[in-house]
C-alpha positions, 0 to 999 in steps of 0.5 A, spaced: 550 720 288 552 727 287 554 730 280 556 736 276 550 741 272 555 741 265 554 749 265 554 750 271 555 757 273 558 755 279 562 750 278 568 751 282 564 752 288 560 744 287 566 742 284 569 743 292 562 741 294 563 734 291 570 734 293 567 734 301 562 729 300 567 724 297 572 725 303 573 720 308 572 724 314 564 724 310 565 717 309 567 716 316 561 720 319 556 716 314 559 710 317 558 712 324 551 713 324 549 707 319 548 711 313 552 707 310 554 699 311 562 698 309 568 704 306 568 704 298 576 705 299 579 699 298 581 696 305 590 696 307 590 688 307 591 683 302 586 679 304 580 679 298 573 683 301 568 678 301 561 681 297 555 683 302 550 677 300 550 673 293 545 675 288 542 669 284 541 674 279 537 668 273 532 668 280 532 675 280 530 676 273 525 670 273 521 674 280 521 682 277 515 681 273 511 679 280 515 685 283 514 690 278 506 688 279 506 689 286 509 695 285 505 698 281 498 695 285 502 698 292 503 705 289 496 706 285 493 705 292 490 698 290 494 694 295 
């Protein structure tokens, strides 16, 4: 994630900054060394894009009081 201060005073150099961090060859190179999974530039192909995995997101609600808690004891050092 990068974003732009508003009010930044130099924001000419950071708008060239994220340009950089947004383009394709430092996409390429995140690729590369798996700092990132799949391109977020829409493939040339006609065939749809198949999602990375299917989120039961009722499941995922259901379990996050359980998982909340458990985080909470592994960051307070009691677990």
């Amino acid at each position: 994630t990068v974003g732009l201060v508003a009010g930044a005073k130099h924001d000419a150099e950071a708008k060239q900054l994220i340009d950089y961090l947004l383009s394709s060859e430092v996409e390429a190179k995140m690729l590369a060394a798996h700092f990132a999974v799949r391109s977020v530039r829409p493939e040339p192909t006609t065939q749809p894009r198949l999602p990375l995995m299917r989120v039961d997101y009722v499941e995922v609600a259901r379990m996050m009081p359980r998982a909340v808690e458990s985080a909470r004891k592994i960051l307070e050092g009691r677990e």
